[in-house]
ZADO-1210 file (C-alpha; in nm, 4 decimals, padded with zeros to 6 digits):
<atoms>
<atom x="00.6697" y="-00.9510" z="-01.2675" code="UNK" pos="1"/>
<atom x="00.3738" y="-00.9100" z="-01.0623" code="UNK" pos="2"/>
<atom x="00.3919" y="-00.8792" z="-00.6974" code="UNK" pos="3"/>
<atom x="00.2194" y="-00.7733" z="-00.4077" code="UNK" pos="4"/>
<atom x="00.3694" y="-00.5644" z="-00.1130" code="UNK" pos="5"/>
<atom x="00.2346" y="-00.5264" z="00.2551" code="UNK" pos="6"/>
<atom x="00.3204" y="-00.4495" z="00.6387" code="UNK" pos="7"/>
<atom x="00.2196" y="-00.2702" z="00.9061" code="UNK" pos="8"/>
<atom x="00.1323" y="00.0944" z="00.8950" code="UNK" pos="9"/>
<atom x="00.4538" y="00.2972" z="00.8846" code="UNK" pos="10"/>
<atom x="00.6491" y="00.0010" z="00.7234" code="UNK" pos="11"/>
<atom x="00.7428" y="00.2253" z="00.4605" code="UNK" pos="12"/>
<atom x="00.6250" y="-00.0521" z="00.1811" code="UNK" pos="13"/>
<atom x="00.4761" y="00.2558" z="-00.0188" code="UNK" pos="14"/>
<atom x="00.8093" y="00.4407" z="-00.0272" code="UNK" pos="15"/>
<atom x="00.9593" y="00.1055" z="-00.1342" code="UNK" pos="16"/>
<atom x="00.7128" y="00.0340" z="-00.3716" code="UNK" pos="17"/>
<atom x="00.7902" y="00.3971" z="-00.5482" code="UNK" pos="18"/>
<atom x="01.1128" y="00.2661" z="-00.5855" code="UNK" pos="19"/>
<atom x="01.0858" y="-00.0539" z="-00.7112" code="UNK" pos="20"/>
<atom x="00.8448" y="00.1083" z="-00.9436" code="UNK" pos="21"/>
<atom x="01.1309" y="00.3382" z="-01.1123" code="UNK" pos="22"/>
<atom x="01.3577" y="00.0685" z="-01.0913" code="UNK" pos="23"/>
<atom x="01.1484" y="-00.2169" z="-01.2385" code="UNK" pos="24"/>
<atom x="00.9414" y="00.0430" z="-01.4906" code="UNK" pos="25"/>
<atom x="00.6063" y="-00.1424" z="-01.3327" code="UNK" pos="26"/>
<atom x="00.3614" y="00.0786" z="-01.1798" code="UNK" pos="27"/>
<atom x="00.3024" y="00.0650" z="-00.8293" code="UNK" pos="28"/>
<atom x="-00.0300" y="00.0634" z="-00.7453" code="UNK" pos="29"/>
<atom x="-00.2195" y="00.1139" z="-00.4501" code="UNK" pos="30"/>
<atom x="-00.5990" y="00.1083" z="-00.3830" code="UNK" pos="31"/>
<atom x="-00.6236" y="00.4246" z="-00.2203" code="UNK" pos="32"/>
<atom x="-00.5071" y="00.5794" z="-00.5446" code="UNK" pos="33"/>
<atom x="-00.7671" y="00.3289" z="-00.7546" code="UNK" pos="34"/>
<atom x="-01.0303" y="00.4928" z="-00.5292" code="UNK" pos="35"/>
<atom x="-00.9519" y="00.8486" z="-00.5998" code="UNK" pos="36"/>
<atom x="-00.9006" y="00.7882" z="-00.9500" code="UNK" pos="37"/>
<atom x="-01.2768" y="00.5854" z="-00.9886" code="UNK" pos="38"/>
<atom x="-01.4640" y="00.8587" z="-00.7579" code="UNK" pos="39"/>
<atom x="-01.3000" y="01.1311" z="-01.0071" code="UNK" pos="40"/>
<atom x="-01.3726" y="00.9984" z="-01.2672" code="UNK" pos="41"/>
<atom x="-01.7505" y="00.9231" z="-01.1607" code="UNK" pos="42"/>
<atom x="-01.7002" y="00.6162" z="-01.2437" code="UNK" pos="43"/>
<atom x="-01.9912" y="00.3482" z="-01.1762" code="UNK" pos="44"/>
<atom x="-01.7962" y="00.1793" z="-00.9588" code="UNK" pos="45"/>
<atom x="-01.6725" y="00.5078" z="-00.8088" code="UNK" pos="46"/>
<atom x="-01.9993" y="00.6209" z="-00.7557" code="UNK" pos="47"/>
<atom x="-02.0661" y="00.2917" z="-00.5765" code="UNK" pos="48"/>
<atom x="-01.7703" y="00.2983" z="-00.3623" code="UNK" pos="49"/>
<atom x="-01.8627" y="00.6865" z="-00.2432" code="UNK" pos="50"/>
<atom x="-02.1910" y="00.5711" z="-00.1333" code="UNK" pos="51"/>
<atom x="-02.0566" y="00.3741" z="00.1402" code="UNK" pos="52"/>
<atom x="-01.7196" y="00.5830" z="00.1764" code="UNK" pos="53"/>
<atom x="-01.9717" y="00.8723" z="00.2814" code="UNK" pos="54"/>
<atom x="-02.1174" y="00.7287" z="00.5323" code="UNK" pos="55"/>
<atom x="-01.8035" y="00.6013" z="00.7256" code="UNK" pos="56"/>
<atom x="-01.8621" y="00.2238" z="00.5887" code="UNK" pos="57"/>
<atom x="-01.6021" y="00.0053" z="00.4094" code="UNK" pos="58"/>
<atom x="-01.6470" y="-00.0451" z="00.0651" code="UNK" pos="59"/>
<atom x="-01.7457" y="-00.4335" z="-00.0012" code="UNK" pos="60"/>
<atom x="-01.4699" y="-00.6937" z="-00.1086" code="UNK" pos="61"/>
<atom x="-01.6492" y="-00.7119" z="-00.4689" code="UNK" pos="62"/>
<atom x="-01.6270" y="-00.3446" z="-00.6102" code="UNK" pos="63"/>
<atom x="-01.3128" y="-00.3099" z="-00.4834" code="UNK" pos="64"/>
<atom x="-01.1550" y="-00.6372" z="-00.6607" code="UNK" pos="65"/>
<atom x="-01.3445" y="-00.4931" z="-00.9416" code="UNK" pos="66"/>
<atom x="-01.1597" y="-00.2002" z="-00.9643" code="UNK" pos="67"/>
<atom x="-00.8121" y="-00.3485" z="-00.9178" code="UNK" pos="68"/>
<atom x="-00.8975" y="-00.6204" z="-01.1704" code="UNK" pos="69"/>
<atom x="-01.0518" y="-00.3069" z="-01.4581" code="UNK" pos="70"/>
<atom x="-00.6726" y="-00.1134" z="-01.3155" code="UNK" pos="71"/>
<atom x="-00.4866" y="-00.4562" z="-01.3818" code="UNK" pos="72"/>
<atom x="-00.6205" y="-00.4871" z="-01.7305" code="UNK" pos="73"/>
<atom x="-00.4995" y="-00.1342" z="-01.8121" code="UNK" pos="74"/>
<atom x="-00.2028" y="-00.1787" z="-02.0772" code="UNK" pos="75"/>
<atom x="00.0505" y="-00.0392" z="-01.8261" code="UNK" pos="76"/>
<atom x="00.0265" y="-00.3254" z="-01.6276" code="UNK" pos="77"/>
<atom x="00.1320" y="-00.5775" z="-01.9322" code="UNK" pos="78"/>
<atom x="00.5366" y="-00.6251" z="-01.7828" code="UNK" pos="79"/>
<atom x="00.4303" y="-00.6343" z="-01.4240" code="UNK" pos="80"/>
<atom x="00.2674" y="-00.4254" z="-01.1377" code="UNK" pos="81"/>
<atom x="00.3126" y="-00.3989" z="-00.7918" code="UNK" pos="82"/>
<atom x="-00.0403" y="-00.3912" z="-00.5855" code="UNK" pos="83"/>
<atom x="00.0132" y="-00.2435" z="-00.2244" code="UNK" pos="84"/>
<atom x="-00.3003" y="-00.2339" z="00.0116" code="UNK" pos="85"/>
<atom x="-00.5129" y="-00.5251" z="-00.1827" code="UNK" pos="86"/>
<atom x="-00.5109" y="-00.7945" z="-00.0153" code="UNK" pos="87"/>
<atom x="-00.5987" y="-00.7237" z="00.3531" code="UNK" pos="88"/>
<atom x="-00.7799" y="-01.0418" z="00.4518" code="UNK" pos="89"/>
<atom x="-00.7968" y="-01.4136" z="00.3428" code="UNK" pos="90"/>
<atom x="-01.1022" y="-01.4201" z="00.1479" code="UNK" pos="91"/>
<atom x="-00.9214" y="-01.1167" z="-00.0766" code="UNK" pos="92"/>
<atom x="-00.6577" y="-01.2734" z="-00.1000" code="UNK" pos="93"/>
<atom x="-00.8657" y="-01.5752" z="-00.2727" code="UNK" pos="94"/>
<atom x="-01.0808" y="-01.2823" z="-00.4702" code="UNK" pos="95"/>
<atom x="-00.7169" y="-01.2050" z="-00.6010" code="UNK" pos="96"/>
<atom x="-00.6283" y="-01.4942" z="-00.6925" code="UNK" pos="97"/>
<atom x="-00.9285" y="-01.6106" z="-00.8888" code="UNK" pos="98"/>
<atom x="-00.8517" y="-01.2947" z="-01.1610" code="UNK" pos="99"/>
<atom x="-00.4811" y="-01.2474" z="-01.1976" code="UNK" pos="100"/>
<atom x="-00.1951" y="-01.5105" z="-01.1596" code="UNK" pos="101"/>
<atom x="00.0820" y="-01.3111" z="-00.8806" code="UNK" pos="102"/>
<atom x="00.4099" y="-01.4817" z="-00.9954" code="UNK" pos="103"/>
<atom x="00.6172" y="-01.5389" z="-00.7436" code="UNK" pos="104"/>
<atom x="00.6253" y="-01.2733" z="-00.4686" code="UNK" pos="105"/>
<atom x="00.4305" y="-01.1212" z="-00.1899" code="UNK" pos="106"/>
<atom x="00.6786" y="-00.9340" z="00.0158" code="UNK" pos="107"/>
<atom x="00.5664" y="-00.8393" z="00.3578" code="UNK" pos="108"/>
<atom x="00.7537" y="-00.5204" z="00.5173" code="UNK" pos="109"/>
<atom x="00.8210" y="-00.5547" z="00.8661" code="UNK" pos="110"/>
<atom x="00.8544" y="-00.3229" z="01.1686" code="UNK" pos="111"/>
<atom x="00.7862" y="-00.3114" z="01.5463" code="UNK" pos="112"/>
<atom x="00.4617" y="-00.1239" z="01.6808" code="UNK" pos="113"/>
<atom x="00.6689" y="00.0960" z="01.8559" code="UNK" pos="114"/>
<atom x="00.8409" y="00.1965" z="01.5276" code="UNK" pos="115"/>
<atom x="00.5362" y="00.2125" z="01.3598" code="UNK" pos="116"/>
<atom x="00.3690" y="00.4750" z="01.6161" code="UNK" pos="117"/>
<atom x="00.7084" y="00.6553" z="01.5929" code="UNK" pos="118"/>
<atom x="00.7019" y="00.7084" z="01.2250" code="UNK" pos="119"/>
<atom x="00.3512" y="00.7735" z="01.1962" code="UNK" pos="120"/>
<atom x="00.3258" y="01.0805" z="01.4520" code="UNK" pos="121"/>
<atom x="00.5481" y="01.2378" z="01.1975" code="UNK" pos="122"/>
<atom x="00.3752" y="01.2121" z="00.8677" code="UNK" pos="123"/>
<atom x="00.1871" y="01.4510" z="00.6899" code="UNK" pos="124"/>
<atom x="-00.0749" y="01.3356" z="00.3979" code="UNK" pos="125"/>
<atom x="-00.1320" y="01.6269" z="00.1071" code="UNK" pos="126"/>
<atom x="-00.4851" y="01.5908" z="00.1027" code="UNK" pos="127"/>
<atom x="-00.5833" y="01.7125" z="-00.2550" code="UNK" pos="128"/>
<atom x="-00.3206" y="01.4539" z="-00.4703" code="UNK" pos="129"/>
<atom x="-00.2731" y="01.2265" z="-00.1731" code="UNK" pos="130"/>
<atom x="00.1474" y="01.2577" z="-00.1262" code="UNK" pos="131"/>
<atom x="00.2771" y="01.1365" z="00.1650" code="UNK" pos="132"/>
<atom x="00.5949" y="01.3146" z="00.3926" code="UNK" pos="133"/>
<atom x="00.7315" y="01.3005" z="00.7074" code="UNK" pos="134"/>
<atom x="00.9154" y="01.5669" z="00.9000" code="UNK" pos="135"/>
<atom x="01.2217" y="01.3268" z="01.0265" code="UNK" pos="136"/>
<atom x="01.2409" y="01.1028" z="00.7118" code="UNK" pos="137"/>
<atom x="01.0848" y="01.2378" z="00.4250" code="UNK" pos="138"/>
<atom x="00.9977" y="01.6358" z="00.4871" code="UNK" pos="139"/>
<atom x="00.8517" y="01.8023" z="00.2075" code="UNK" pos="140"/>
<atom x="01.0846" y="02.1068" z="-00.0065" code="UNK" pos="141"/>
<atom x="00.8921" y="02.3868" z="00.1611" code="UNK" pos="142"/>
<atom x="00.7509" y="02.3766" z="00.5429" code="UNK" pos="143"/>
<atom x="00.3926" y="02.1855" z="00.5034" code="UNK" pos="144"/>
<atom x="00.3118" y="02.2450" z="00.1522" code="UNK" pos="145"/>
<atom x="00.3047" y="01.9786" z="-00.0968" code="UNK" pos="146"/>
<atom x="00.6022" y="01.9177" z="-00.3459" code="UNK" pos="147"/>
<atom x="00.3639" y="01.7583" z="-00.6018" code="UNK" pos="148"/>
<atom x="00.0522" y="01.9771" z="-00.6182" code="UNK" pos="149"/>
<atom x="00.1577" y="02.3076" z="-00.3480" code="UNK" pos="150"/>
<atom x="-00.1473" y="02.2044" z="-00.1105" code="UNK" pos="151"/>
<atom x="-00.1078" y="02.2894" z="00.2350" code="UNK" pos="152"/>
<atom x="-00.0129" y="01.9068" z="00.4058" code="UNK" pos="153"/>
<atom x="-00.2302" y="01.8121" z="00.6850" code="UNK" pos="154"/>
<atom x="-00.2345" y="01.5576" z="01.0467" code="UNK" pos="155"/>
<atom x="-00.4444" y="01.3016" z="00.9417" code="UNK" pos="156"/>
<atom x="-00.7024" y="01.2012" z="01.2613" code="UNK" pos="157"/>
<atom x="-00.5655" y="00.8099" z="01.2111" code="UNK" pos="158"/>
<atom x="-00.1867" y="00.9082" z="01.2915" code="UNK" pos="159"/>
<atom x="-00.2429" y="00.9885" z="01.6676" code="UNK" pos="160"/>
<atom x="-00.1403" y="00.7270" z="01.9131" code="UNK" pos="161"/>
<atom x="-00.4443" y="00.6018" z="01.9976" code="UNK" pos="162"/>
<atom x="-00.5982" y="00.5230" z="01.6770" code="UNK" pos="163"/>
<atom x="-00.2580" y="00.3583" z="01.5599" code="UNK" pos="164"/>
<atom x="-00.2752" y="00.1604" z="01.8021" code="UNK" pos="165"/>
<atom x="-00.6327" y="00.0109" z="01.7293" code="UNK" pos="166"/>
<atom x="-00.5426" y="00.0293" z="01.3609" code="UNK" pos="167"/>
<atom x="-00.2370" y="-00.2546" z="01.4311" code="UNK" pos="168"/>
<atom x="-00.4549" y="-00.4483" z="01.6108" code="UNK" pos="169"/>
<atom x="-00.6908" y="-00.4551" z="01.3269" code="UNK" pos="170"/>
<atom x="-00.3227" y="-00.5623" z="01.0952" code="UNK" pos="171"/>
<atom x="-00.2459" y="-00.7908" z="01.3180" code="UNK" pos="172"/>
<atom x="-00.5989" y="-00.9462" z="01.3714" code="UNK" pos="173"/>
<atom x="-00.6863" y="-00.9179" z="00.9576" code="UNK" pos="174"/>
<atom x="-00.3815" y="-00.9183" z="00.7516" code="UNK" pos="175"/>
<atom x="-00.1038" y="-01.0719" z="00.9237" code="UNK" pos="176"/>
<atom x="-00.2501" y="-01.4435" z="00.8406" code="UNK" pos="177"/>
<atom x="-00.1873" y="-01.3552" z="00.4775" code="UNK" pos="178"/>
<atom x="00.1284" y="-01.4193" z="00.5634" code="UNK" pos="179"/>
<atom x="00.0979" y="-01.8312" z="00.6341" code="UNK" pos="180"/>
<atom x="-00.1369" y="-01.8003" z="00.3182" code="UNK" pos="181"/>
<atom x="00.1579" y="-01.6921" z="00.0576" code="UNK" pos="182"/>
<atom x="00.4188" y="-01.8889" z="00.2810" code="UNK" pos="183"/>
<atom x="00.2284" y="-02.2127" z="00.1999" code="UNK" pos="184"/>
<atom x="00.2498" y="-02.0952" z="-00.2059" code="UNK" pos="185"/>
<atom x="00.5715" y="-02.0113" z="-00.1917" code="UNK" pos="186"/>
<atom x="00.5603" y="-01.7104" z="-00.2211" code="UNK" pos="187"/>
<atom x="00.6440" y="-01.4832" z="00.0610" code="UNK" pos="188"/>
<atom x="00.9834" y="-01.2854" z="00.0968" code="UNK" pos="189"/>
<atom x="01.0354" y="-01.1125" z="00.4684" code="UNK" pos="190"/>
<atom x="01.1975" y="-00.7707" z="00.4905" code="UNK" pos="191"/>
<atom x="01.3307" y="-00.5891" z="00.7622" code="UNK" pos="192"/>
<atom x="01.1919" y="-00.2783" z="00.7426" code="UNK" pos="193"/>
<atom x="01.3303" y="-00.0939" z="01.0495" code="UNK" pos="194"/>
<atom x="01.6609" y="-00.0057" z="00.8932" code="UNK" pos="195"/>
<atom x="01.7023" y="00.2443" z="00.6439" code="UNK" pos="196"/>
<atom x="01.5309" y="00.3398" z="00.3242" code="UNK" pos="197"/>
<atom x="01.8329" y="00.2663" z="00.0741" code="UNK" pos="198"/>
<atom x="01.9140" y="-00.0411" z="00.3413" code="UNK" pos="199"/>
<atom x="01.5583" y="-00.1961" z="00.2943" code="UNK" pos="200"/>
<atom x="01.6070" y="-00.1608" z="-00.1042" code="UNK" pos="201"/>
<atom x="01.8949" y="-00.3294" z="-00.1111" code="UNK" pos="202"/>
<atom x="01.7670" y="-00.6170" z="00.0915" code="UNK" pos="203"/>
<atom x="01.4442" y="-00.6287" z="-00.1708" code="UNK" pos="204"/>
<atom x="01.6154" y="-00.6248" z="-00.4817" code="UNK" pos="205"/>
<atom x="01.8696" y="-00.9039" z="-00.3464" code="UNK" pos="206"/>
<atom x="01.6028" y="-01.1159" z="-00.2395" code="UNK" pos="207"/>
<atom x="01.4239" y="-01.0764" z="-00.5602" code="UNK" pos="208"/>
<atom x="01.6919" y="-01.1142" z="-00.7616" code="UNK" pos="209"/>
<atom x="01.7648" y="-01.4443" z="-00.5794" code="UNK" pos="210"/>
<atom x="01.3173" y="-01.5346" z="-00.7148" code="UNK" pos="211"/>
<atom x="01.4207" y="-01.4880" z="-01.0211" code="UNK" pos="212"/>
</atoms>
């Protein structure tokens, strides 16, 4: 099965998509990991991505769907994936859709604002391996160091108020008419993501189980 998962920031969609992952043995695959992994790798299309990540500029719709289409080819990928971040807008969204078939689900994680702002003023990135905690929800073994790598966790600038706030707008603005866009293939399943984490699992697998 391949399937895409979005929603606001704080949905929780990556912690769901871990899950699914280990449930459904597909990887889950986001593009913030497809970027590390390229610019480590110097990669040509890493390289190409750093030159306008450097400079504060977002990398253009065409390396990026080239790097999620050279990840998708990978032979993990042959059962299923699930691709969280990519798409964002319309036109990816058609990008997508032009080089790999997504069978029959886009599932779109929702919360309120105020929710999201909530959860968010909690979290704490690990900024060599790219984890992601929170101290109410998800707190990490040992006070602000990493259970993956040990690094010493970190407030990311984008997880004050303010810039939360702008950053929803943007969702709203961008990626919420993705939504109409899968609705009209027949795609889209709704989730409630405000309960939960083992509530909101339960709702996905039933719903996918009912796509089958």
């Amino acid at each position: 099965m391949n399937f895409i998962i979005f929603g606001p920031q704080g949905s929780g969609k990556g912690t769901q998509a871990d899950i699914l992952s280990d449930k459904l043995k597909i990887p889950h695959i986001s593009t913030g990991d497809i970027f590390r992994e390229n610019i480590k790798n110097q990669t040509g299309l890493g390289q190409k991505a750093k030159k306008y990540m450097d400079v504060g500029q977002l990398v253009p719709d065409d390396i990026v769907i080239e790097m999620i289409k050279d990840r998708l080819d990978q032979a993990d990928c042959g059962q299923g994936f699930i691709l969280d971040g990519y798409p964002r807008t319309i036109p990816q969204a058609e990008a997508l859709d032009r080089i790999i078939k997504i069978d029959k689900v886009v599932m779109e994680v929702w919360i309120s604002d105020e929710e999201s702002i909530k959860r968010l003023s909690g979290r704490r990135t690990c900024p060599k391996c790219g984890a992601i905690y929170h101290l109410a929800f998800n707190p990490p073994q040992k006070e602000n160091k990493c259970d993956k790598c040990g690094s010493a966790l970190i407030v990311r600038e984008d997880d004050s108020e303010p810039v939360i706030r702008k950053r929803l707008s943007q969702y709203h603005e961008q990626t919420e008419p993705l939504k109409e866009y899968y609705q009209k293939q027949g795609k889209l399943i709704k989730i409630d993501g405000m309960p939960p984490i083992a509530e909101v699992t339960k709702e996905i697998l039933e719903k996918l189980r009912n796509k089958e």
